[in-house]
C-alpha positions in Angstrom: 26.5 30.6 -15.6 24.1 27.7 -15.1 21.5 27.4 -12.3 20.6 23.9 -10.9 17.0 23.1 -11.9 16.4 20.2 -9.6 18.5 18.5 -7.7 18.6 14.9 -6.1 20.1 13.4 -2.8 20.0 9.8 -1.9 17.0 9.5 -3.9 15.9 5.9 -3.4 12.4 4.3 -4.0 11.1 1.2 -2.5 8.0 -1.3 -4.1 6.1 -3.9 -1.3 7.2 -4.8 2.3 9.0 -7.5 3.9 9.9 -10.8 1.3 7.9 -8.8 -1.7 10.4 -5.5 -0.9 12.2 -4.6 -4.3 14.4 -1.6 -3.8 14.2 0.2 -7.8 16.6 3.3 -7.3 19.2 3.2 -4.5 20.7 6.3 -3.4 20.6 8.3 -6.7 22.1 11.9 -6.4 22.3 13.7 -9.9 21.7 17.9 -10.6 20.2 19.0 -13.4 20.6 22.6 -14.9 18.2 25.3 -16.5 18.4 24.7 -19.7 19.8 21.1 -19.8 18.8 18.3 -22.1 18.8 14.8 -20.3 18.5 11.2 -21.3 17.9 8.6 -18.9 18.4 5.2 -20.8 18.0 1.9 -19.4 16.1 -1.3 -20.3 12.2 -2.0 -19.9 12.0 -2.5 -15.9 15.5 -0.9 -15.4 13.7 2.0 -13.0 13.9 4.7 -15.8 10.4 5.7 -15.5 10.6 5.5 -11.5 13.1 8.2 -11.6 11.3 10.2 -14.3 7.7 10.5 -11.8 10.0 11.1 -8.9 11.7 14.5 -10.3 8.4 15.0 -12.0 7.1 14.9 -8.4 4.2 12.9 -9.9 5.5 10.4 -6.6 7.6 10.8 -3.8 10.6 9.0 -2.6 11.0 6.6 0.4 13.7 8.4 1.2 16.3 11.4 0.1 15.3 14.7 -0.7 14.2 16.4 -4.3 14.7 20.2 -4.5 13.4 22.4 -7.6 15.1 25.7 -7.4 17.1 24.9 -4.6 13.8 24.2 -2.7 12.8 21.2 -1.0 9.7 19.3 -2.2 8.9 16.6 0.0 6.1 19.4 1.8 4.8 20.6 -0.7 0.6 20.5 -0.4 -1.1 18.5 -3.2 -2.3 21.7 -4.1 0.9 23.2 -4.6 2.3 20.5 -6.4 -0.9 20.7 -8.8 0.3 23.9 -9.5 3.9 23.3 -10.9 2.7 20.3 -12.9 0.4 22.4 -14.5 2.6 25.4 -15.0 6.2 24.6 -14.9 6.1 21.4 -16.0 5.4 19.6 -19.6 4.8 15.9 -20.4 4.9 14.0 -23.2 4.1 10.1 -23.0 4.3 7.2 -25.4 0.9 6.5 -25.3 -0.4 9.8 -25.3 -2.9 10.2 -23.1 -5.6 11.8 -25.6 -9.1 12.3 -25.4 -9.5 10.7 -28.7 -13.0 11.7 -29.3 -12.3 15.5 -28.8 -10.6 17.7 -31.1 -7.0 18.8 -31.4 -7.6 22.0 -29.9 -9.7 20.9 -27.1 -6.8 18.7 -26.2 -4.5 21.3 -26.4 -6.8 23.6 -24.5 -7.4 21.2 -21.5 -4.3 21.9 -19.5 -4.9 25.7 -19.7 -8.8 25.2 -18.2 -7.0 23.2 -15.6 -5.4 26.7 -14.8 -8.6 28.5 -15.2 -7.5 30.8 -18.3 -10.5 32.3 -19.7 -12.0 30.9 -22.7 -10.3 33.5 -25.6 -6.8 33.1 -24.0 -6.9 30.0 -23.7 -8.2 29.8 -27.6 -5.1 31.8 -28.7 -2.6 30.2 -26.6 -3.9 26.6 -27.9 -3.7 27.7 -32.0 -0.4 29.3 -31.2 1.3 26.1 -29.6 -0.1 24.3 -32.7 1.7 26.6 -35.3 4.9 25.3 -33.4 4.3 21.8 -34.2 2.8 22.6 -37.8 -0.5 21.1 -36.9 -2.6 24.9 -37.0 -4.4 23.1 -40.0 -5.6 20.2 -37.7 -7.2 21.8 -34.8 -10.6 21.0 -35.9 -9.9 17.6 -36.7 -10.8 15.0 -34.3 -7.7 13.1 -32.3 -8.2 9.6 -33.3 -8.1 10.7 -36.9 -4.5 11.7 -37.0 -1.1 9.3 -37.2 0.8 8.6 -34.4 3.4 11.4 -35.6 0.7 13.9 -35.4 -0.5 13.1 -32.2 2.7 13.0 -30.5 3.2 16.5 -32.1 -0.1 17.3 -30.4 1.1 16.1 -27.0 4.4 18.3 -27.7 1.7 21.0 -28.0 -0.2 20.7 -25.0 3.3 20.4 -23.0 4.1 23.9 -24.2 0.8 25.5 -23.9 1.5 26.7 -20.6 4.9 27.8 -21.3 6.9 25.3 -19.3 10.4 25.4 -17.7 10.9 21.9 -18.2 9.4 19.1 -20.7 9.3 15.0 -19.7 9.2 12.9 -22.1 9.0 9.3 -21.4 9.6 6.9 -24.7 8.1 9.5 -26.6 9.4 7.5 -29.9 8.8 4.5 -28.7 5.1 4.3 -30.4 6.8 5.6 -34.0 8.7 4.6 -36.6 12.2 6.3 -37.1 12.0 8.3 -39.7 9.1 10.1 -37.3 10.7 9.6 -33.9 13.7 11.6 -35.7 11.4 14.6 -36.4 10.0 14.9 -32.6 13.5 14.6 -31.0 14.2 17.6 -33.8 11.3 19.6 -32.7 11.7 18.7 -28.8 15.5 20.1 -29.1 14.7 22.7 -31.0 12.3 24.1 -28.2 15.3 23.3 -26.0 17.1 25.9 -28.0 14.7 28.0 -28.8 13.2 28.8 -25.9 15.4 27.2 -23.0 13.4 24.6 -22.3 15.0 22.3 -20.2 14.6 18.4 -21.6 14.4 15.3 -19.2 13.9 12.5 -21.9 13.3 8.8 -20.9 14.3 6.0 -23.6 15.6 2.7 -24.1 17.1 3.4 -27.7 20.4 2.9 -26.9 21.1 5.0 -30.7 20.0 7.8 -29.2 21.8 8.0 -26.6 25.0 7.3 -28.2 24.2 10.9 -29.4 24.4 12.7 -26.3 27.7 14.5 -25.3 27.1 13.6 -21.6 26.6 10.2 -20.0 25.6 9.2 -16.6 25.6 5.2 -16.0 23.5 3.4 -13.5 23.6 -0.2 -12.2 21.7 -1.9 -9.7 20.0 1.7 -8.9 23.2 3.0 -8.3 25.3 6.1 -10.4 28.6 4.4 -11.3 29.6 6.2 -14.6 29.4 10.3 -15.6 31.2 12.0 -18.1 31.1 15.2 -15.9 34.3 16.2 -14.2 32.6 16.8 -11.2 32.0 13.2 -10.3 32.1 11.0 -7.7 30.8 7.3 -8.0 27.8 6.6 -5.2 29.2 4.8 -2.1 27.2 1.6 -0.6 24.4 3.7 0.9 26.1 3.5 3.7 25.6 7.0 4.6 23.0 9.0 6.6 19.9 9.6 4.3 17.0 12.3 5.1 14.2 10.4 5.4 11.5 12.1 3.9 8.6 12.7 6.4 5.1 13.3 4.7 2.6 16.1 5.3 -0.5 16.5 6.1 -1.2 15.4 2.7 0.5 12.3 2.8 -2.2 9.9 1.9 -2.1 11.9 -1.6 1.0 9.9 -2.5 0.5 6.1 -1.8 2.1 4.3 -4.2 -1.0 2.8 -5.5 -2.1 6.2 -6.7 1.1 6.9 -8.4 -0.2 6.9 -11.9 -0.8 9.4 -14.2 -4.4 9.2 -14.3 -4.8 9.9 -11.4 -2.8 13.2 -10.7 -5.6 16.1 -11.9 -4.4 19.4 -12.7 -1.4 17.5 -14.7 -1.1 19.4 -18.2 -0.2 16.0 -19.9 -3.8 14.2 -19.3 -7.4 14.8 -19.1 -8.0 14.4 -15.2 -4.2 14.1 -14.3 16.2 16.1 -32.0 19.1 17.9 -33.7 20.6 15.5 -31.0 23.7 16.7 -30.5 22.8 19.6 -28.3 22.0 16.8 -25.5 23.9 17.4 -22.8 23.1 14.7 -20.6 22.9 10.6 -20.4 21.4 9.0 -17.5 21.6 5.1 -18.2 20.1 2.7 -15.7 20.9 -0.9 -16.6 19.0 -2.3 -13.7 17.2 -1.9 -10.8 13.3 -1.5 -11.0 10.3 -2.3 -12.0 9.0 0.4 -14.4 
């Protein structure tokens, strides 16, 4: 039987004030299950992203409520929420987020000396993630040496160092060509199956998700479409939303901040598919600005 992973309810997200306010997700509610592999599809500025950070908790909602193991979030100490990044969660980017000048293993390392795992374990557990991704040979080799393909595979690396329960990936093809973006989705759903890693994948490659067995359609920040026989299309807003109400460490999460650089203790930076086992399609076709 499947366990929800993290859930959403009236998950909305708000950019500026007054004239300038743009309103980029509008009431989302969506659960997502150990184990589960999700696509969230829309076009550049559809919001996509927005709702990636927001069950990433790299940022926090205007209002609704997040819950990860049937827990609410939205008081969670920065401290805390360091924590799960670093531990539970694994990120892949487009761009990579490498220190370029470093080696392979030191970037592999760096999320595990964010954790404060002593130097040999850390060592082992680095080489170890690399044999997944076939890259053991490279882990004396400087980053900027190797192709984009490889250094992808070395961001898939670093997002399983810790051994994660779940794995973001945001465009992670979007830098390759396809013939290279097929063999990441291959190796990202193969840790899916191989270890039950639970896949969150944002792209606008509408081929891909045409692959997935379950689709979830969203317009103008709204769910209108899902293949589940669960589901019920979002109403107007109209009804009563939690209002998320910030902790002591609220100032940690102003919307200025809310970029990856700046979250330390994140294992996807330094200071912050056979594809038919998808089982989930989140398309966005408007409603932010990414």
């Amino acid at each position: 039987m499947s366990k929800t992973l993290i859930s959403t309810r009236g998950l909305r997200k708000t950019y500026g004030k007054r004239d300038g306010k743009f309103e980029a997700l509008r009431g989302i509610t969506i659960d997502i299950q150990k184990g589960e592999t999700v696509a969230i599809i829309g076009k550049s500025g559809s919001g996509k992203s927005t709702l990636m950070h927001l069950l990433a908790l790299l940022d926090k909602p205007t209002r609704g409520e997040i819950t990860l193991n049937n827990k609410p979030t939205a008081k969670l100490k920065a401290r805390r929420l360091n924590n799960i990044r670093n531990k539970e969660f694994g990120f892949v980017f487009q761009s990579f987020f490498m220190n370029s000048n470093d080696t392979v293993l030191n970037n592999v390392i760096l999320p595990l000396k964010i954790a404060g795992v002593g130097y040999r374990e850390r060592r082992r557990r680095a080489i170890s993630a690399l044999k997944v991704v076939d890259l053991d040979d490279k882990r004396n080799n400087k980053a900027n040496d190797l192709s984009g393909g490889q250094k992808q595979r070395v961001c898939i690396a670093r997002a399983i160092v810790n051994d994660p329960k779940v794995i973001f990936a945001d465009e992670p093809t979007g830098n390759l060509d396809s013939a290279t973006g097929e063999k990441i989705m291959n190796l990202l759903f193969r840790l899916n199956k191989e270890k039950g890693i639970t896949l969150i994948i944002v792209t606008h490659d509408q081929d891909l998700a045409n692959k997935c067995s379950r689709q979830i359609r969203i317009k103008d920040g709204r769910v209108t479409e899902d293949s589940s026989a669960d589901f019920e299309p979002d109403d107007d807003g109209d009804e009563e939303i939690r209002e998320i109400v910030g902790d002591d460490d609220s100032d940690d999460w102003d919307d200025e901040d809310a970029t990856p650089e700046n979250f330390e203790g994140d294992n996807n930076i330094d200071g912050m598919l056979d594809h038919k086992h998808v089982t989930r399609h989140i398309n966005i076709d408007e409603g932010e600005d990414e």
